[in-house]
C-alpha positions in Angstrom: 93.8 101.0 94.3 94.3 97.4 95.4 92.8 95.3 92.5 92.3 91.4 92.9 93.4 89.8 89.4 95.0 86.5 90.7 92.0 84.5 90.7 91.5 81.6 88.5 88.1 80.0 89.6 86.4 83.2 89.4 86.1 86.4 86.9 84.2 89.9 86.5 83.1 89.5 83.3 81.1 92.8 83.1 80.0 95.4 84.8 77.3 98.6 84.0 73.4 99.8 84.4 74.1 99.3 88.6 75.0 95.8 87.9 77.8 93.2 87.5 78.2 89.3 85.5 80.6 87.1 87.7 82.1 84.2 86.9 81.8 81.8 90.1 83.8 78.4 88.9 81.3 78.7 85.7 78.2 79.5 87.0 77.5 83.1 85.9 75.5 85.5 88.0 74.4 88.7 87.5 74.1 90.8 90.7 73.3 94.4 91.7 76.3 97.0 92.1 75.6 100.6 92.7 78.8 101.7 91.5 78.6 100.5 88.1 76.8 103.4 86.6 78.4 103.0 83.6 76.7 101.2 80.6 77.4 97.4 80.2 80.7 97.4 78.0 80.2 93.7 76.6 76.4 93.9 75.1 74.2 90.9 75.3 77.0 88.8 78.5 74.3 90.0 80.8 71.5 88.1 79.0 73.8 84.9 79.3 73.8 84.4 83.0 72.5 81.2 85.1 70.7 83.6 87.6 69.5 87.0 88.5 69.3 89.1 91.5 66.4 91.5 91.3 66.2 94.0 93.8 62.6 94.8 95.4 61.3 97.9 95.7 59.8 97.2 98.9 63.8 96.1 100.5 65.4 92.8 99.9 65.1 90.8 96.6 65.3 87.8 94.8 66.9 85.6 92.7 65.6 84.4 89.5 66.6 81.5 88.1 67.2 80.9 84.1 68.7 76.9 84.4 68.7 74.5 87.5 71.7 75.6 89.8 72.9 73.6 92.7 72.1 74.8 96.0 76.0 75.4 96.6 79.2 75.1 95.1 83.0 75.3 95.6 85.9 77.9 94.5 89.8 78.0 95.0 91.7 81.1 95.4 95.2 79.7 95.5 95.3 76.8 98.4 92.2 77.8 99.6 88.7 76.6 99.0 85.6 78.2 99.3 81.3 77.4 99.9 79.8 79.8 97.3 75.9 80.0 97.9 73.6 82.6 96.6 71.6 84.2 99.6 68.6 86.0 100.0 70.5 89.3 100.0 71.7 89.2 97.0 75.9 88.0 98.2 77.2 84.8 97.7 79.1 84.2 101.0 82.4 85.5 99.2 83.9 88.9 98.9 86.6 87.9 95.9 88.3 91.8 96.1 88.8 90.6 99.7 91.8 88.4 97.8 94.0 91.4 98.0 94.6 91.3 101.9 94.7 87.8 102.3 97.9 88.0 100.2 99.4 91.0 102.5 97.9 89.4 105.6 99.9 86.2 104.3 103.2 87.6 103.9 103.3 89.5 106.8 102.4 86.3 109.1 105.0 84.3 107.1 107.6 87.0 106.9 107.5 87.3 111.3 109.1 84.1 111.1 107.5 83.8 114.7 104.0 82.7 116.1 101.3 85.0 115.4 97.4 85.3 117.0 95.0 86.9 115.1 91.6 88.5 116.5 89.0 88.7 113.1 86.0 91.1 113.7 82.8 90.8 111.7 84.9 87.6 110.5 81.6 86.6 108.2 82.6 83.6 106.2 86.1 82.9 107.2 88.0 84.6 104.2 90.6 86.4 106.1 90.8 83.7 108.7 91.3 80.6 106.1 94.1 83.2 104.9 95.9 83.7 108.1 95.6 79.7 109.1 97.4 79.0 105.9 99.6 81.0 106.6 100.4 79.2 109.9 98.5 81.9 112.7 96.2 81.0 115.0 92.8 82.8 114.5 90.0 83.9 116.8 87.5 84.4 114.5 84.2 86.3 115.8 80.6 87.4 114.4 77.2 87.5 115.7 75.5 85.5 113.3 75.5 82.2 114.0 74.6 81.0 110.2 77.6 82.9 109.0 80.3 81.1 112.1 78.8 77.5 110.6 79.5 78.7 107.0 83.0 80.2 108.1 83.3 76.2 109.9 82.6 75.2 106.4 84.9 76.8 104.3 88.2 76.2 107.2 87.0 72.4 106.6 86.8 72.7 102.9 90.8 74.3 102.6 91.7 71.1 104.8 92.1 74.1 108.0 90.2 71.9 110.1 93.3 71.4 112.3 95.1 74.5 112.5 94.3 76.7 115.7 91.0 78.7 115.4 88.4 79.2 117.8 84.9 80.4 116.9 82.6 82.9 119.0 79.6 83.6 118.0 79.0 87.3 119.9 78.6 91.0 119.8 82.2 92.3 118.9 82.3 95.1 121.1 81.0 93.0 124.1 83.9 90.3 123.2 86.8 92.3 123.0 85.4 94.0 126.9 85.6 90.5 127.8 89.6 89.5 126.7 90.4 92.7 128.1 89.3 91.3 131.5 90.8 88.1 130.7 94.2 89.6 129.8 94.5 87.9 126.3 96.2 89.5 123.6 96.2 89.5 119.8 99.5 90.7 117.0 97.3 90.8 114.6 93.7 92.5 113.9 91.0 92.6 111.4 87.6 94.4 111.0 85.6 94.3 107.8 82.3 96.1 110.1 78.9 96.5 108.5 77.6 99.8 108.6 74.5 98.7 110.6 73.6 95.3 112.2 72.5 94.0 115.2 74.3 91.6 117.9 73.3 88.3 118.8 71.0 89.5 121.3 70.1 92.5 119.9 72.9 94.7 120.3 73.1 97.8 117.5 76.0 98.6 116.1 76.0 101.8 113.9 79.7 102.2 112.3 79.9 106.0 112.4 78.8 106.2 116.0 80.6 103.0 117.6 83.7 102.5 115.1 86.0 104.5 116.9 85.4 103.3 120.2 86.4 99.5 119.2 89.2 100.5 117.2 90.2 102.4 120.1 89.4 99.8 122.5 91.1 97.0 120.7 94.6 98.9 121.1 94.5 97.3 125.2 94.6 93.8 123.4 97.0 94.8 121.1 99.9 92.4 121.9 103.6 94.2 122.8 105.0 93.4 119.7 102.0 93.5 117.0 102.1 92.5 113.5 99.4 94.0 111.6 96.0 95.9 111.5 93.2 95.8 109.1 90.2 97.7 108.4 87.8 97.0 105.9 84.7 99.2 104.8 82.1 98.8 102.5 79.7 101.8 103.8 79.1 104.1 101.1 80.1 107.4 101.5 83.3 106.2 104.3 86.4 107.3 102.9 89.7 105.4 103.0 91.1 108.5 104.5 88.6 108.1 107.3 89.7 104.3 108.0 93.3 105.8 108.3 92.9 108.2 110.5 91.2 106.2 113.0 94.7 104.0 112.7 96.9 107.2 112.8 94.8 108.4 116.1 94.6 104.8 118.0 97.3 102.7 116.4 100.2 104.0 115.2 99.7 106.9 118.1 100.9 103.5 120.6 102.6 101.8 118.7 105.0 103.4 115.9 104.7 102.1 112.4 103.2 103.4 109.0 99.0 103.5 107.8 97.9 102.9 104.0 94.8 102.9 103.0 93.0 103.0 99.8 90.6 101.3 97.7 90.1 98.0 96.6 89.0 96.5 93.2 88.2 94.2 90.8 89.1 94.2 86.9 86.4 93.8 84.2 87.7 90.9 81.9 89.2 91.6 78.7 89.2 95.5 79.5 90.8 98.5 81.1 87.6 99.0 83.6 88.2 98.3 87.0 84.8 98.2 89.7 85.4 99.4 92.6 84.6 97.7 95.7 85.4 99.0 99.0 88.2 100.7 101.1 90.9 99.6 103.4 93.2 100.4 105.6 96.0 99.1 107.3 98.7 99.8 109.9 102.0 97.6 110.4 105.3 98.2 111.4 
């Protein structure tokens, strides 16, 4: 397991009864996590929170509110800074386990000593794609929800990004990549962090275990001749990391050469030897 302990700004402070405390530059939320079945380890830190997401039984949820909060705030991982705001669906615009691949997506763009294009899928809030500007790449950075491309906006603005070399699309991923295919334009680097159901801009469904193969397959024609890296993300229960990996041993490394990892990623519980774990990856580079 990949585990996400070089944050400063923000810090799993428990975790147990399908829930989680955070840490988010001082503001402590409580949030639910199904895979904390565990009982809370620290008694009475999730009484001391400044909200609380309570799921409905009826879908959705809400937050309740124990002090006055600001709509949004800010966080730093390293050189980058980030819009934290509490949503109706109980995230917060921030994956912080995501921290993990930004590093490895960092080093491998500054270790290719070269110029690199990146193609971001499902790109949400601009976490990988702040990484890989940074790191001096050029990013294409695609989703279908237009709220989530302003937010990603947002957060290249606030890591002073807002001159590097992205492009946002707001479109149906599958749709987009067809379209560079016609256009001839290719990518060294990839990255998908799918959901496991959603819709497209204009109504497109996307259901991961019936269409995930196809893009990952498809995305190999814009696949530059020399390619960096690929990334897979998952967060659908029951997908193993083994799963993730074999799609890359069947499409990627099958064209290309070069090795697959995967696994799963994590965050530590402060002040303990419990990690919560939060997702799988897997990656293929050369």
């Amino acid at each position: 397991m990949l585990i996400a302990d070089q944050w400063t700004e923000y810090k799993l402070l428990d975790a147990g009864n399908g829930e989680k405390v955070e840490s988010w530059n001082g503001i402590i939320l409580r949030r639910p996590d199904p895979q904390a079945i565990w009982p809370w380890t620290k008694p009475g830190i999730c009484d001391k929170v400044h909200a609380h997401y309570h799921r409905s039984k009826s879908g959705g949820g809400y937050w309740e509110y124990k002090t006055s909060l600001p709509k949004s705030w800010t966080i730093r991982y390293k050189n980058l800074t980030f819009n934290v705001e509490p949503t109706g669906f109980k995230h917060t615009g921030l994956f912080p386990e995501q921290a993990v691949n930004w590093d490895w997506m960092t080093e491998k763009i500054i270790e290719s000593k070269r110029p690199i294009s990146v193609l971001n899928l499902f790109a949400y809030t601009s976490g990988a794609t702040c990484a890989c500007l940074a790191a001096g790449a050029s990013v294409c950075h695609v989703d279908a929800s237009k709220g989530m491309v302003n937010w990603a906006k947002k957060n290249v603005e606030l890591s002073n990004l807002r001159d590097k070399p992205v492009r946002f699309i707001v479109d149906d991923c599958m749709k987009f990549v067809q379209r560079e295919i016609r256009r001839g334009r290719f990518y060294d680097a990839i990255i998908m962090d799918p959901p496991s159901y959603g819709r497209g801009p204009n109504g497109e469904l996307w259901k991961l275990e019936d269409e995930l193969f196809s893009l990952v397959s498809t995305l190999t024609n814009v696949m530059s001749k020399d390619p960096l890296f690929f990334l897979l993300n998952s967060y659908t229960a029951g997908f193993s990391p083994r799963v993730a990996a074999n799609m890359l041993e069947l499409c990627i490394k099958r064209k290309f050469g070069g090795k697959v990892q995967s696994g799963e990623v994590g965050l530590p519980v402060a002040d303990s030897d419990i990690v919560l774990p939060c997702g799988n990856y897997a990656r293929w580079n050369m």
